[in-house]
DSSP file (Angstrom, degrees, kcal/mol; ACC not computed):
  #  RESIDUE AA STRUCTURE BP1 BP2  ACC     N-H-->O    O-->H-N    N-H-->O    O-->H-N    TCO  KAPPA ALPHA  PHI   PSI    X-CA   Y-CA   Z-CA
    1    1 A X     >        0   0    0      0, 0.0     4,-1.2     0, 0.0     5,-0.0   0.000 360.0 360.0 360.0 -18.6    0.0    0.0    0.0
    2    2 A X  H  >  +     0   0    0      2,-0.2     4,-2.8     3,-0.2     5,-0.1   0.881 360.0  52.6 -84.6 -36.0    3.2    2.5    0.8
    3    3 A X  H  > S+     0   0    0      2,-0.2     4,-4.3     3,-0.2     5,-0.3   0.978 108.9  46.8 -73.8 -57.2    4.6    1.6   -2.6
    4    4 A X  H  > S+     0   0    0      1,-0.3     4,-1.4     2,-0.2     5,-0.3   0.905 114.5  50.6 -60.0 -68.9    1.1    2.6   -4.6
    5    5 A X  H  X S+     0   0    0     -4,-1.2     4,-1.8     1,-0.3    -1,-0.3   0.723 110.4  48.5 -42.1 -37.2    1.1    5.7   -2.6
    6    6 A X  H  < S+     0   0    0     -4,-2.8     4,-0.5     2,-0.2     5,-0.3   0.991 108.7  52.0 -38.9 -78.2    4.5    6.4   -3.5
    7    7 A X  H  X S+     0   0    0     -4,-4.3     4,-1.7     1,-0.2     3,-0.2   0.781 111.1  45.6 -31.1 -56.6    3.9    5.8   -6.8
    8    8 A X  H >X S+     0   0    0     -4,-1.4     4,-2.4    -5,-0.3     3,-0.8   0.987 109.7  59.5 -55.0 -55.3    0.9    8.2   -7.0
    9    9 A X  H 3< S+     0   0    0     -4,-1.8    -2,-0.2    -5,-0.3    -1,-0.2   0.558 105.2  44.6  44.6 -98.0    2.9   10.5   -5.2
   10   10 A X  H 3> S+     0   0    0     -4,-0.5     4,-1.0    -3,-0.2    -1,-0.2   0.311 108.4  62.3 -87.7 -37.7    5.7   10.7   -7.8
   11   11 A X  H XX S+     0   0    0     -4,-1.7     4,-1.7    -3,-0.8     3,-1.4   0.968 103.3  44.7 -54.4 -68.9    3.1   10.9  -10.5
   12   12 A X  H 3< S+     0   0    0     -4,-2.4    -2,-0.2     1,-0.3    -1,-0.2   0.667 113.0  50.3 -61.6   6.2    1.6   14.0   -9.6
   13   13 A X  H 34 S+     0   0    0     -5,-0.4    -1,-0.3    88,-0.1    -2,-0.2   0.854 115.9  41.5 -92.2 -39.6    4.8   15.7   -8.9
   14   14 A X  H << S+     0   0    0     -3,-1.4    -2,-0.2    -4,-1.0    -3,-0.1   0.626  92.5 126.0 -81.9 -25.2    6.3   14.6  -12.4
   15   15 A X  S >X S-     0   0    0     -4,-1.7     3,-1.3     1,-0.1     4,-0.7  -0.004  79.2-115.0 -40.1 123.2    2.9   15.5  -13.6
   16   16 A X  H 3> S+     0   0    0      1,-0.2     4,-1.1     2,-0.2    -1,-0.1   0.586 118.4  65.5 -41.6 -18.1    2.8   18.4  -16.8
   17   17 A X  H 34 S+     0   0    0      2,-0.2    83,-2.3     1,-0.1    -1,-0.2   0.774  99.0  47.6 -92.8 -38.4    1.1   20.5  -14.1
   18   18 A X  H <4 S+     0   0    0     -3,-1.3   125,-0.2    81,-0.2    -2,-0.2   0.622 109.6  51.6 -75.3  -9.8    4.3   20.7  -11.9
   19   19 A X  H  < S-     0   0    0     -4,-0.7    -2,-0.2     1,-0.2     2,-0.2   0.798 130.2 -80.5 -93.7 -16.2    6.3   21.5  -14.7
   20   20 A X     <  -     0   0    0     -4,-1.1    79,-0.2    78,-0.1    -1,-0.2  -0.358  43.2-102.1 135.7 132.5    3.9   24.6  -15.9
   21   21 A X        -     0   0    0     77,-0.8     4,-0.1    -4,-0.2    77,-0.1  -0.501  24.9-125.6 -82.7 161.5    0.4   24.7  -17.9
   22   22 A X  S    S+     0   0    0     75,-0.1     2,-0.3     2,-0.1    -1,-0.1  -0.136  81.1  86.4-116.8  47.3    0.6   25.6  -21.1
   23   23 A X  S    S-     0   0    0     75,-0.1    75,-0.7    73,-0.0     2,-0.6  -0.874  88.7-103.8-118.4 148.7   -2.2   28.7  -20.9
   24   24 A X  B     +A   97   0A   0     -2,-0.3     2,-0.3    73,-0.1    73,-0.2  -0.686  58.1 162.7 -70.2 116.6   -1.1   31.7  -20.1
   25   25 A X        -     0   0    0     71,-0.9    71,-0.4    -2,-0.6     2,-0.3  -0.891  24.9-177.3-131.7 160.1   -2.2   32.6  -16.1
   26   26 A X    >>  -     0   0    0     -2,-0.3     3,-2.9    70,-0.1     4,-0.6  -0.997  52.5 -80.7-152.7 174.7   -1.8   34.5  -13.2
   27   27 A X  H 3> S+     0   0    0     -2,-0.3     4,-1.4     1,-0.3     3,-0.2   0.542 117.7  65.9 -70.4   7.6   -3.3   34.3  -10.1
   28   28 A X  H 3> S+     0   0    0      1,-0.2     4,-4.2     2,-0.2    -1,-0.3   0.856 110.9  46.6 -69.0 -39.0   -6.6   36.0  -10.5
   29   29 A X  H <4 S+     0   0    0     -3,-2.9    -2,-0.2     2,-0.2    -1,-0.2   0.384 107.7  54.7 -92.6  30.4   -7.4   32.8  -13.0
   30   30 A X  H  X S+     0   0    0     -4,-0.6     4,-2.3    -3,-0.2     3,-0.2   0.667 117.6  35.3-112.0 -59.4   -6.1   30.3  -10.6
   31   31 A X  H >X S+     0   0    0     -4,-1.4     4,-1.4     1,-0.3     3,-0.6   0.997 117.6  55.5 -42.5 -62.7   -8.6   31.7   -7.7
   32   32 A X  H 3X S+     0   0    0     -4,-4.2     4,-1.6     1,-0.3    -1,-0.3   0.878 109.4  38.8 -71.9 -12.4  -10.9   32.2  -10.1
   33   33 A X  H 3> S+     0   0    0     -3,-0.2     4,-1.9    -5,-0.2    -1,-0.3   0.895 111.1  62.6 -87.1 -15.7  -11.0   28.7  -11.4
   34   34 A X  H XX S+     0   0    0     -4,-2.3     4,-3.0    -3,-0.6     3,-0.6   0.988 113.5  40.7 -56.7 -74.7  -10.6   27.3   -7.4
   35   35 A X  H 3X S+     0   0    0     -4,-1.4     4,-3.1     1,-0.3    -1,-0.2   0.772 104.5  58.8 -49.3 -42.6  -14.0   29.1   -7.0
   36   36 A X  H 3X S+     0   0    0     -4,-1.6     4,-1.7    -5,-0.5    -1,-0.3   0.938 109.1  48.0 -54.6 -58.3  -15.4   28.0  -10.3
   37   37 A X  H <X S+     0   0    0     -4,-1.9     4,-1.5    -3,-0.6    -2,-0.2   0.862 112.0  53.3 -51.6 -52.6  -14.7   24.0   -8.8
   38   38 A X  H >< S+     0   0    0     -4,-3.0     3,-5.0    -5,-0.2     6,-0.8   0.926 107.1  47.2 -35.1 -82.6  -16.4   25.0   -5.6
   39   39 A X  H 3X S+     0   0    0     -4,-3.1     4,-0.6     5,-0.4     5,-0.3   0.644 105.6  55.9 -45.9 -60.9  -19.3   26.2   -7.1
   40   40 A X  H 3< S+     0   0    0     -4,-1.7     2,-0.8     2,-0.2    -1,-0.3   0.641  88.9  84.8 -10.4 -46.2  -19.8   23.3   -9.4
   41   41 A X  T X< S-     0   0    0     -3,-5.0     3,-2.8    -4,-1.5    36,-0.2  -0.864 131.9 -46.8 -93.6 117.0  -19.8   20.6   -6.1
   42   42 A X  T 34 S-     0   0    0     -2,-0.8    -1,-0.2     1,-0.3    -2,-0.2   0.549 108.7 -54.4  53.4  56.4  -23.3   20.9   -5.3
   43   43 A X  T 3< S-     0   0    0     -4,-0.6    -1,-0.3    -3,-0.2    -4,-0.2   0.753  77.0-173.6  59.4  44.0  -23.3   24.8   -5.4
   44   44 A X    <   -     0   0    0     -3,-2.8     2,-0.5    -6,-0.8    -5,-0.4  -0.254  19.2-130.4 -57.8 134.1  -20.5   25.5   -3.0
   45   45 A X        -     0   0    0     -7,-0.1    31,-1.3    -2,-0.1     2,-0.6  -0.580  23.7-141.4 -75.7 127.3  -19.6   29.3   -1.8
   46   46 A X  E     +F   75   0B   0     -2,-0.5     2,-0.3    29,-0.1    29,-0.2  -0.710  24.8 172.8 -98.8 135.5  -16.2   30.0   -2.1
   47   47 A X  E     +F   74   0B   0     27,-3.3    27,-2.1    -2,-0.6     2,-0.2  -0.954   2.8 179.3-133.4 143.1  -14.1   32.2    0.5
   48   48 A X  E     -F   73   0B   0     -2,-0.3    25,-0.2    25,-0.2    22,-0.0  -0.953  22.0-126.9-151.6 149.3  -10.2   32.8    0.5
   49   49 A X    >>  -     0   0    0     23,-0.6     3,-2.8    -2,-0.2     4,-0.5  -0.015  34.7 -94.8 -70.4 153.3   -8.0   35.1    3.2
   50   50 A X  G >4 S+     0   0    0      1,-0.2     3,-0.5     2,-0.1    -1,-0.1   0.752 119.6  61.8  -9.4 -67.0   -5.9   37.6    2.5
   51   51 A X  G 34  +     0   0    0      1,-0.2    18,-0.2     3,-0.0    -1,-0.2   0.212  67.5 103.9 -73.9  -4.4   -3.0   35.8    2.5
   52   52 A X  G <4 S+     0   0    0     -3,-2.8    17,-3.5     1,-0.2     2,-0.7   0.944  87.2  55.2 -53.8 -36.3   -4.0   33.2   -0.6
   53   53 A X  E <<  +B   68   0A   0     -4,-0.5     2,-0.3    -3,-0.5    15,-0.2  -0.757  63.7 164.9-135.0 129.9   -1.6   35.3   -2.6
   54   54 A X  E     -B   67   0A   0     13,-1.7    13,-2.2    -2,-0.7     2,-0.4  -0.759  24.7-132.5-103.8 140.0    1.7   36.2   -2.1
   55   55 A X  E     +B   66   0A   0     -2,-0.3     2,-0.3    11,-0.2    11,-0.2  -0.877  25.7 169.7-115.4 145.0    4.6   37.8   -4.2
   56   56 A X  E     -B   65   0A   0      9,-1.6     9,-3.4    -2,-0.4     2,-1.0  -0.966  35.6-127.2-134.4 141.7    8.2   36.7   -4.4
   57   57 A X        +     0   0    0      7,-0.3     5,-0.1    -2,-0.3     7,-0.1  -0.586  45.3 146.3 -91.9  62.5   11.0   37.3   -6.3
   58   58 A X        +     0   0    0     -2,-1.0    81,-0.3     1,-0.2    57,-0.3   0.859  68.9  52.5 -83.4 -24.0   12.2   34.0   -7.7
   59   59 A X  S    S-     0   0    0      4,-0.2    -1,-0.2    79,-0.1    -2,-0.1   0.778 101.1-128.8 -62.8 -31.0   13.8   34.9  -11.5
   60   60 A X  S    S+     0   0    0      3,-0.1    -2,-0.1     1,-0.0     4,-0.1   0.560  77.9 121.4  82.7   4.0   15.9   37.7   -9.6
   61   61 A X  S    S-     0   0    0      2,-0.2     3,-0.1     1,-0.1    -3,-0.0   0.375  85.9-115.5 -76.0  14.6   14.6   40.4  -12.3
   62   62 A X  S    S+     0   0    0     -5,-0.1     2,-0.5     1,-0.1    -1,-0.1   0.715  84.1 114.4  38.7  37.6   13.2   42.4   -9.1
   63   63 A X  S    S-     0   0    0     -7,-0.0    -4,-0.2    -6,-0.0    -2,-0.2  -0.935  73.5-115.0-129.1 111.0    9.4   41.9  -10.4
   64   64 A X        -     0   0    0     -2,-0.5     2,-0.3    -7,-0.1    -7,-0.3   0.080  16.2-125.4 -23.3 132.3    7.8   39.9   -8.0
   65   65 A X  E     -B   56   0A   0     -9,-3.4    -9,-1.6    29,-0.1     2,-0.5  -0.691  23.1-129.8 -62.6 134.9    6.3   36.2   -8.6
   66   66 A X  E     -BC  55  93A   0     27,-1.1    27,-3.4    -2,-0.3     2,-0.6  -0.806  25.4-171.4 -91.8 117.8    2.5   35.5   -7.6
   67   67 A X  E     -BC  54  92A   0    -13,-2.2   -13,-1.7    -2,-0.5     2,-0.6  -0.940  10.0-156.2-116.3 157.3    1.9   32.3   -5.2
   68   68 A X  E     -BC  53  91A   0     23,-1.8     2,-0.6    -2,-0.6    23,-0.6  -0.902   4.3-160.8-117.4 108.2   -1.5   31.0   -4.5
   69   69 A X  E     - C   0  90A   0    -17,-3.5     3,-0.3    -2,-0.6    21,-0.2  -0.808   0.6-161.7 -81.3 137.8   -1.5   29.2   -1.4
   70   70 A X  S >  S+     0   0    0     19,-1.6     3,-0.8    -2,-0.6    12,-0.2   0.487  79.5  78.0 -69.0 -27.2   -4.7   26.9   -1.4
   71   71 A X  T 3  S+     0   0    0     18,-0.3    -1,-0.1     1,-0.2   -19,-0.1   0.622  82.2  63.8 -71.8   4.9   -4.7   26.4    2.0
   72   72 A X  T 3  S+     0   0    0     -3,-0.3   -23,-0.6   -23,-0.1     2,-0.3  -0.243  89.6 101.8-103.8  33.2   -6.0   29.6    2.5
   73   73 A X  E <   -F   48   0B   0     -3,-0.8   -25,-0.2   -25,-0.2     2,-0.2  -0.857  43.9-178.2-116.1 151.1   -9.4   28.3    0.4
   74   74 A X  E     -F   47   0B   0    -27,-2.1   -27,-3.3    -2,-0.3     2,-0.4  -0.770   6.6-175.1-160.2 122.2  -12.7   27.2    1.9
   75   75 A X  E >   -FG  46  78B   0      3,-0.9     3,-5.7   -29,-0.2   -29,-0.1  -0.908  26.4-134.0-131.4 157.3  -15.8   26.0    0.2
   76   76 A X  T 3  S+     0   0    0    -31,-1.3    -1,-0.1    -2,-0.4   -30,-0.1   0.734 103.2  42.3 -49.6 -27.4  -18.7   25.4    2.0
   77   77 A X  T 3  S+     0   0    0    -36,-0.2     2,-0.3     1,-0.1    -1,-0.3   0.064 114.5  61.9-114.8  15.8  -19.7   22.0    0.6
   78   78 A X  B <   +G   75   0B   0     -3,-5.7    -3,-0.9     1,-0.1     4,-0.1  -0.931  38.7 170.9-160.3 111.6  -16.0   20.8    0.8
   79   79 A X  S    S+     0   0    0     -2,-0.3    -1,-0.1     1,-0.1    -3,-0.1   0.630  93.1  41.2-114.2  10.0  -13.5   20.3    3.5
   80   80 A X  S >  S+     0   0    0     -5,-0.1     3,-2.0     1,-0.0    -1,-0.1   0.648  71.9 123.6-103.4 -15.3  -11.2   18.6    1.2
   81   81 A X  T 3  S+     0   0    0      1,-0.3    -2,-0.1    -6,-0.1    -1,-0.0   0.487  83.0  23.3 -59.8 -71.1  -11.3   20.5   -2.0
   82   82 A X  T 3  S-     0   0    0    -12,-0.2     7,-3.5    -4,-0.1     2,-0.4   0.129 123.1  -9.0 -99.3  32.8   -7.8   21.3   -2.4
   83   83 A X  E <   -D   88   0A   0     -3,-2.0     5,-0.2     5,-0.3     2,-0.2  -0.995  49.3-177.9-174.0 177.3   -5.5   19.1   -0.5
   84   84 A X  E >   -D   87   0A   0      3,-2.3     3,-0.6    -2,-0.4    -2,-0.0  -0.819  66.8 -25.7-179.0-122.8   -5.5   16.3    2.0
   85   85 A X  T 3  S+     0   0    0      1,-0.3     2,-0.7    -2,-0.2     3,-0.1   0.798 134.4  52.7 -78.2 -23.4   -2.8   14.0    4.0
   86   86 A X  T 3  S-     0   0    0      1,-0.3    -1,-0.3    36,-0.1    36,-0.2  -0.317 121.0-110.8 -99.1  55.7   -0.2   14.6    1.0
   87   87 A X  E <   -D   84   0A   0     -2,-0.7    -3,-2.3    -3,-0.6    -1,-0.3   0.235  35.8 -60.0  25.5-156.7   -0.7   18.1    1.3
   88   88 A X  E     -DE  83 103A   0     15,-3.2    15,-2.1    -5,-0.2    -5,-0.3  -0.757  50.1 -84.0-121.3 175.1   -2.3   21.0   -0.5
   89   89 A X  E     + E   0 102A   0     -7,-3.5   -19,-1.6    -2,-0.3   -18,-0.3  -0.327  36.8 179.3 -74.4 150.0   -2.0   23.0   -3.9
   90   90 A X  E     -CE  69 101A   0     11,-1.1    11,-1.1   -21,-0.2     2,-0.6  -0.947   8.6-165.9-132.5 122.4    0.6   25.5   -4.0
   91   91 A X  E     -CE  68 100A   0    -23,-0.6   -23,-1.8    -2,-0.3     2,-0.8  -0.949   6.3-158.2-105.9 104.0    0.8   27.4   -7.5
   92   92 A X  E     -CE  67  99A   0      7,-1.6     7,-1.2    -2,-0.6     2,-0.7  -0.683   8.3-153.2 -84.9 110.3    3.8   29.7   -8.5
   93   93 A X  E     +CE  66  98A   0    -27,-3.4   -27,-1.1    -2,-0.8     2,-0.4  -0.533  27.5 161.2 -67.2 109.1    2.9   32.2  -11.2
   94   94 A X  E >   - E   0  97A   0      3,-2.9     3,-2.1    -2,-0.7   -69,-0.1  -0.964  66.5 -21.8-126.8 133.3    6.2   32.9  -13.0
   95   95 A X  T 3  S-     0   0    0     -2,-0.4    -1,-0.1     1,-0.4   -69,-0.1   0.861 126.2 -45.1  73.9  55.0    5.9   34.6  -16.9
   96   96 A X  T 3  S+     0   0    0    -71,-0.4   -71,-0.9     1,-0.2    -1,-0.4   0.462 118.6 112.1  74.6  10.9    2.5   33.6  -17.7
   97   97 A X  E <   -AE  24  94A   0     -3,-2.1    -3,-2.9   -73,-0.2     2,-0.6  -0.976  52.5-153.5-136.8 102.5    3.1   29.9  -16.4
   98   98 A X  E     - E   0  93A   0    -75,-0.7     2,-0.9    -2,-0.3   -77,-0.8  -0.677  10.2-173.0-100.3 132.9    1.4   28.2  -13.3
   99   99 A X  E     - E   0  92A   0     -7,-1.2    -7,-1.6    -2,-0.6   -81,-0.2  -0.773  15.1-155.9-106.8 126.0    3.6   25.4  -11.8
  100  100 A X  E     - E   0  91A   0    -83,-2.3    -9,-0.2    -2,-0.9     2,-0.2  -0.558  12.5-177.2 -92.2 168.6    1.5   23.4   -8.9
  101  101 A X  E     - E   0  90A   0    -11,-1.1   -11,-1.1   -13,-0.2     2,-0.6  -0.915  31.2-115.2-169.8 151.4    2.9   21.7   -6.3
  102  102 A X  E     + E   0  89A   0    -13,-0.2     2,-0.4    -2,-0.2    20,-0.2  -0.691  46.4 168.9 -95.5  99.0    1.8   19.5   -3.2
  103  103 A X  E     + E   0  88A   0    -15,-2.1   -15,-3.2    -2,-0.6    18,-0.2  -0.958  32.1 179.5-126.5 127.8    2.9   21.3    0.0
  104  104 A X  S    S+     0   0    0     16,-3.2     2,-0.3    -2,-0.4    17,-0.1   0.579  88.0   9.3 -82.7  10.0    2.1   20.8    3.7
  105  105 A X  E    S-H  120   0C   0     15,-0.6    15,-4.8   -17,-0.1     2,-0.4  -0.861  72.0-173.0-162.8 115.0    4.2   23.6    4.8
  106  106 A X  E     +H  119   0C   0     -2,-0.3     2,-0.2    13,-0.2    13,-0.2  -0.977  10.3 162.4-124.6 153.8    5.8   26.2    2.7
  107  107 A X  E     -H  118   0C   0     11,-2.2    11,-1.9    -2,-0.4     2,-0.5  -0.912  33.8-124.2-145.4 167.5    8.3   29.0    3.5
  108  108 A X  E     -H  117   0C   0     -2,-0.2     9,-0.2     9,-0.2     2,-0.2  -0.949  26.8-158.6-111.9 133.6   10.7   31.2    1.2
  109  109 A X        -     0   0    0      7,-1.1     7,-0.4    -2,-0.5     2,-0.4  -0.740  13.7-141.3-111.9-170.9   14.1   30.9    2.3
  110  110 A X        +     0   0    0     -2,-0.2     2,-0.4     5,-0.2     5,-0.2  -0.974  30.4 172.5-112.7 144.9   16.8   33.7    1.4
  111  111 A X  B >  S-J  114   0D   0      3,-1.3     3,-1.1    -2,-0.4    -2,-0.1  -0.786  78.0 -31.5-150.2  97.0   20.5   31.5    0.6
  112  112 A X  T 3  S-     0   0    0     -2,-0.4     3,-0.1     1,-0.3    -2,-0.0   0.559 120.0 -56.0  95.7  -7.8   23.2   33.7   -0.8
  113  113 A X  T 3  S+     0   0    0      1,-0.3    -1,-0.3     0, 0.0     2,-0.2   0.445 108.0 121.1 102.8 -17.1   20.5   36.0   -2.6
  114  114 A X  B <   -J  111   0D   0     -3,-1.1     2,-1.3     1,-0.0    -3,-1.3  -0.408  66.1-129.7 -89.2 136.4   18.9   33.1   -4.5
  115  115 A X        -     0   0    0    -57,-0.3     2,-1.3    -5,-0.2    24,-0.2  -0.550  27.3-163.0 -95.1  73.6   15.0   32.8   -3.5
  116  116 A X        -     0   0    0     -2,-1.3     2,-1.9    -7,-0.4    -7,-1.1  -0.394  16.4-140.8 -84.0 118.9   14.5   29.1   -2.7
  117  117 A X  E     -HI 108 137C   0     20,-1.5    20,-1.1    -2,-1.3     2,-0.8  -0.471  24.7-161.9 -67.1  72.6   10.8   27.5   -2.6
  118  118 A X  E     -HI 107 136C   0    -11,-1.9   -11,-2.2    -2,-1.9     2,-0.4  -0.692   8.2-154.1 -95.9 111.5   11.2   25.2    0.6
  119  119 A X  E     -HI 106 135C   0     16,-2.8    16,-2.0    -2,-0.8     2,-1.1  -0.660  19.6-152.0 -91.7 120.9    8.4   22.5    0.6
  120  120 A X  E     +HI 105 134C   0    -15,-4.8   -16,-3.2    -2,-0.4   -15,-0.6  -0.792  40.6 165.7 -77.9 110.0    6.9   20.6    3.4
  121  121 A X        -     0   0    0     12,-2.5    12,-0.5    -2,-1.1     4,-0.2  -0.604  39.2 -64.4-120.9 173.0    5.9   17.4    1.6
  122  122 A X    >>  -     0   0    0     -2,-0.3     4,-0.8   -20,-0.2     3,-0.7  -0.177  41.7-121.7 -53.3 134.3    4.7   13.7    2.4
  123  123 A X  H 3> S+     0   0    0      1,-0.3     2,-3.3     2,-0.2     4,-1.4   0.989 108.8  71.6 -40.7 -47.8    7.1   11.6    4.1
  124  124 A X  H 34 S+     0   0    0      1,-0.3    -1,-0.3     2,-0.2    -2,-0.1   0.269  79.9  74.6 -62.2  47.0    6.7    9.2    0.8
  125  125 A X  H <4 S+     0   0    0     -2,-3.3    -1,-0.3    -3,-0.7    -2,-0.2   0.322 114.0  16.6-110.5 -51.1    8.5   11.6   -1.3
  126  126 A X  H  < S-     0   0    0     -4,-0.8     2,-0.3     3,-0.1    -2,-0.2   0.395 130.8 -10.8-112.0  39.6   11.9   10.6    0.2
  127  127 A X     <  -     0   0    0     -4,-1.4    -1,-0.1     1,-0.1     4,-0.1  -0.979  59.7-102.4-172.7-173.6   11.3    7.4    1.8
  128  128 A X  S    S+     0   0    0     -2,-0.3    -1,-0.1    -4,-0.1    -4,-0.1   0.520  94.9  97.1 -85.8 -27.4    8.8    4.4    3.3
  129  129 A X  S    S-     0   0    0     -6,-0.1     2,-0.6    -3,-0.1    -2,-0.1  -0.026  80.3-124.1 -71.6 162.1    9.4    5.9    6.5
  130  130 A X        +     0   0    0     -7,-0.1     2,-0.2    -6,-0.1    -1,-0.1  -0.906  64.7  94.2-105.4 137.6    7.0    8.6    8.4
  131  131 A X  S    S-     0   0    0     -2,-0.6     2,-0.2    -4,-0.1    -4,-0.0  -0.932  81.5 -50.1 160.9 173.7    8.8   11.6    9.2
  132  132 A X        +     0   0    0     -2,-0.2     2,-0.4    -9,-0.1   -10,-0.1  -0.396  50.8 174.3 -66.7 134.7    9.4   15.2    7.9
  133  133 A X        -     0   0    0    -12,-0.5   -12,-2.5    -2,-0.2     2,-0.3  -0.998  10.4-165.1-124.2 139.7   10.7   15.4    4.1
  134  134 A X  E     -I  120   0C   0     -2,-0.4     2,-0.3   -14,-0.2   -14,-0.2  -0.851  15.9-136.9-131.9-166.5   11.2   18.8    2.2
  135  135 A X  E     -I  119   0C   0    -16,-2.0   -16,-2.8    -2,-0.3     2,-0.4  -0.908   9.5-164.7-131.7  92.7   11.7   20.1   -1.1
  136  136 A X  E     +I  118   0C   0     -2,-0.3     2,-0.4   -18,-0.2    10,-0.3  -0.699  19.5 170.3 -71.9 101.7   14.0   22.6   -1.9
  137  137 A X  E     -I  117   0C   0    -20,-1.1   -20,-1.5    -2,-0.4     2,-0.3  -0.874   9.0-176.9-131.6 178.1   13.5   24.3   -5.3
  138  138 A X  E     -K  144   0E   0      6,-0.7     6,-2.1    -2,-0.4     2,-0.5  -0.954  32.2-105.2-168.8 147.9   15.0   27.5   -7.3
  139  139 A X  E     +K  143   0E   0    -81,-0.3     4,-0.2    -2,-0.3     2,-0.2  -0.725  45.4 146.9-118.6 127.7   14.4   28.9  -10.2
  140  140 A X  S    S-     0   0    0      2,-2.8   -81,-0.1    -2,-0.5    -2,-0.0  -0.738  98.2 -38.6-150.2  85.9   17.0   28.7  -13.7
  141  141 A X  S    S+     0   0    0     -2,-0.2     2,-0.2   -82,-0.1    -2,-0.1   0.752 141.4   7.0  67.2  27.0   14.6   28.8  -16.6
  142  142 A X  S    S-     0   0    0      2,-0.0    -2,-2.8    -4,-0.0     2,-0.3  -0.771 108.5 -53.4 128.5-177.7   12.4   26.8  -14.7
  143  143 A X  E     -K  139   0E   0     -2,-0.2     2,-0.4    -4,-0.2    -4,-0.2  -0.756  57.7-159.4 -97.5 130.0   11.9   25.2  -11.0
  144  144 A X  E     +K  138   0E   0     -6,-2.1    -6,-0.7    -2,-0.3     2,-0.2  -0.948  22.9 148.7-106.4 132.5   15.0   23.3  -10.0
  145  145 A X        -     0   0    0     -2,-0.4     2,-0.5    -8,-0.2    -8,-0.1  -0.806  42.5-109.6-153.5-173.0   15.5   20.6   -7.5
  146  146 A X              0   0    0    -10,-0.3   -10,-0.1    -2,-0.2    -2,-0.0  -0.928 360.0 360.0-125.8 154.2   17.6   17.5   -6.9
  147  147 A X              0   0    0     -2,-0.5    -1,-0.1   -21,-0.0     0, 0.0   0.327 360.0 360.0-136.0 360.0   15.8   14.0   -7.1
């Protein structure tokens, strides 16, 4: 059972959706289509804080990146909507491109000057075991990370 869960896992991270959609977005159509999915299951209201979107500077050009945290969603008819035990969606808007990702915890760290995208994620990303794993990524023409 650890293995298939890996294995699903490891799809949806490898998944065309982690690497970047190929419509152009930012994060007014990533909310607005998270509302849009509420509303569809059985004619949920959708509410998100303040804090759903954030800017960061990951390219280094000094023009902020847009993230959409999803744990800062709530629809009425749904207490799972966007996540669950392998965490929840995280979308970085960089250049007209949203890349999701699976987070239970996320923070920006600063190392050196470089903007690294440090992910709390499910233990089955580096192991069978249970315990903390993260995800360290950075941005070079895309999100970089070691596997």
């Amino acid at each position: 059972m650890k293995t298939l869960l890996s294995v699903i896992l490891i799809s949806l991270c490898l998944s065309p959706l982690a690497f970047g959609a190929d419509q152009p977005e930012d994060s007014s159509a990533v909310v607005q289509d998270a509302k849009e999915e509420c509303a569809r299951f059985e004619n949920g209201e959708f509410h998100a804080t303040e804090q759903a979107i954030s800017l960061h500077d990951f390219t280094g050009d000094g023009q902020p990146e847009e993230i959409v945290d999803a744990s800062q969603f709530s629809c009425s008819t749904s207490a799972s909507m966007w996540g669950g035990s392998g965490g929840t969606f995280l979308w970085v808007v960089v250049d007209g491109k949203s890349y999701e990702f699976l987070a239970n915890k996320w923070k920006i760290v600063d190392f050196d000057g470089q903007s690294v995208l440090l992910l709390a994620v499910h233990s089955s990303e580096c192991s069978d075991d249970i315990g903390p794993c993260y995800r360290a990524l950075v941005w070079r023409d895309g999100f970089r990370t070691t596997r």
